[in-house]
DRENDREN-465116 format. One record per residue (C-alpha): residue number from 0; x, y, z. Coordinates in pm, whole numbers. Example, Ala and Ser with C-alpha at 12.3 -4.5 7.8 and 13.67 -1.06 7.14 Angstrom:
2
VOLO   num     east    north       up
VOLO     0     1230     -450      780
VOLO     1     1367     -106      714
//
This chain:
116
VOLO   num     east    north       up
VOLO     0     8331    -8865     -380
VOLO     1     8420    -8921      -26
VOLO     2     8380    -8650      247
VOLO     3     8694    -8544      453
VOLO     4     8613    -8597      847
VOLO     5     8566    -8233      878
VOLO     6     8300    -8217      564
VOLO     7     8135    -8501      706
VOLO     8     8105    -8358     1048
VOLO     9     7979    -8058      896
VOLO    10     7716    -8220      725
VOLO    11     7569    -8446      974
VOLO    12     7561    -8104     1170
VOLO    13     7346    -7926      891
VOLO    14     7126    -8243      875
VOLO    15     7094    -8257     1285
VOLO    16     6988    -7833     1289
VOLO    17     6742    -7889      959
VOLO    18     6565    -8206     1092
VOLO    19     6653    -8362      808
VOLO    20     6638    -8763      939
VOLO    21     6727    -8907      605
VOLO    22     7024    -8669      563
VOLO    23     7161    -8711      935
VOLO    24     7119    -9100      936
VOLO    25     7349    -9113      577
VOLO    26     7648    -8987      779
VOLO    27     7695    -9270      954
VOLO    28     7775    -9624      955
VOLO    29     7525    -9927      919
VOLO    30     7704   -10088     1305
VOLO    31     7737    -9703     1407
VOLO    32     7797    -9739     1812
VOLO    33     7681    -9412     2034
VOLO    34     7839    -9411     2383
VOLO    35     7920    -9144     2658
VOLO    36     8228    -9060     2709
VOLO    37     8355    -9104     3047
VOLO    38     8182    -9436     3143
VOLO    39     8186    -9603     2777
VOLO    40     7787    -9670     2838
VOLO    41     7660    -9794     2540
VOLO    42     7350    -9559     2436
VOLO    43     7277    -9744     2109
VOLO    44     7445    -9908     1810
VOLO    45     7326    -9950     1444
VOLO    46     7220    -9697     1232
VOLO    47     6799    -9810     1291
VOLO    48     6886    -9746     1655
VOLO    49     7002    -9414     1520
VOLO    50     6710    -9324     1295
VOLO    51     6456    -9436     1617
VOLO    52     6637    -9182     1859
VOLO    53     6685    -8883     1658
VOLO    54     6324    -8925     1461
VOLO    55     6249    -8837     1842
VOLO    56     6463    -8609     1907
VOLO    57     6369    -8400     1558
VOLO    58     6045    -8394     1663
VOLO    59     6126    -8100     1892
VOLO    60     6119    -7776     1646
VOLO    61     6337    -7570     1830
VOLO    62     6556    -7785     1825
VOLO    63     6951    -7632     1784
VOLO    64     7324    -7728     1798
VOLO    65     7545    -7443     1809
VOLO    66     7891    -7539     1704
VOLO    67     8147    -7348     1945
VOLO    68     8504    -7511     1851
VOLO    69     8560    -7792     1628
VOLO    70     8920    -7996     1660
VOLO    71     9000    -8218     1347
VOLO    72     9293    -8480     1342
VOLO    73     9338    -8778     1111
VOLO    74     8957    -8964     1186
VOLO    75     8851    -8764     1460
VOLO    76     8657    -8471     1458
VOLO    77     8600    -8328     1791
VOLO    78     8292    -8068     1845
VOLO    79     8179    -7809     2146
VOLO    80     7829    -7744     2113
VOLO    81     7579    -7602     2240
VOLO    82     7237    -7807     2187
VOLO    83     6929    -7608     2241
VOLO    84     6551    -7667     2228
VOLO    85     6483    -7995     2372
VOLO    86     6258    -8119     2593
VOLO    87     6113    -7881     2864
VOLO    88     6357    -7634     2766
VOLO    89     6666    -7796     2820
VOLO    90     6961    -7701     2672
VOLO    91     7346    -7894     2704
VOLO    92     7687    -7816     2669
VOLO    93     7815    -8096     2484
VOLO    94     8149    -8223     2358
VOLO    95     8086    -8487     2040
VOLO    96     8366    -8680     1931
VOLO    97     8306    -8818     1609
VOLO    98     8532    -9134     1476
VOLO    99     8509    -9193     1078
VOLO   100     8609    -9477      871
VOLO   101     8503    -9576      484
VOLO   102     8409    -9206      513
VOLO   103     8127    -9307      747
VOLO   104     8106    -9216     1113
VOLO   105     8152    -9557     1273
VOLO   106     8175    -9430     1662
VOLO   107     8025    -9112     1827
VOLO   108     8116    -9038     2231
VOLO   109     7909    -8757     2396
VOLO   110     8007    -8564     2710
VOLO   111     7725    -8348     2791
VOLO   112     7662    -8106     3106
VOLO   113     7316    -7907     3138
VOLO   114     7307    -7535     3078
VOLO   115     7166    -7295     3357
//
């Protein structure tokens, strides 16, 4: 059964809060392409690209995305988070805009600002 955009979005988020590498990295496409928003830099394509930088990024326990406002048309799910728990503390506001296709996510664009 195939996920709607907002399911899937959902469930990559689940994945992403539980550390759950194998669960996050079957949302998404095998050619997945990461990119910020504003420039179009490329951060990373392919899903083993994906599974490399968020094995990292799991590795942080306190790691936590808070979902603020989620915007769903046709493809696109838009999300306002707020990602806690990374390195030294960090946290980001970040805005995630998630493309799906075959009821994969094919394209993800971050904006991201840091938190005081």
């Amino acid at each position: 059964m195939t996920l709607t955009a907002v399911e899937l979005a959902e469930k990559q988020l689940a994945a992403y809060n539980n550390h759950d590498l194998d669960a996050f990295c079957d949302c998404f496409s095998e050619d997945v392409e990461v990119q910020f928003l504003i420039d179009d830099e490329v951060l990373f394509r392919g899903k083993s690209a994906l599974k490399v930088t968020y094995a990292e990024r799991f590795s942080h326990p306190g790691l936590h995305a808070k979902l603020l406002n989620r915007i769903a048309v046709g493809r696109a799910v838009v999300d306002e988070e707020e990602v806690t728990g990374l390195v030294n503390g960090l946290s980001l506001h970040v805005l995630a805009i998630y493309e799906i296709e075959h009821g994969l996510i094919c394209k993800v664009r971050f904006e991201r600002a840091e938190q005081k």
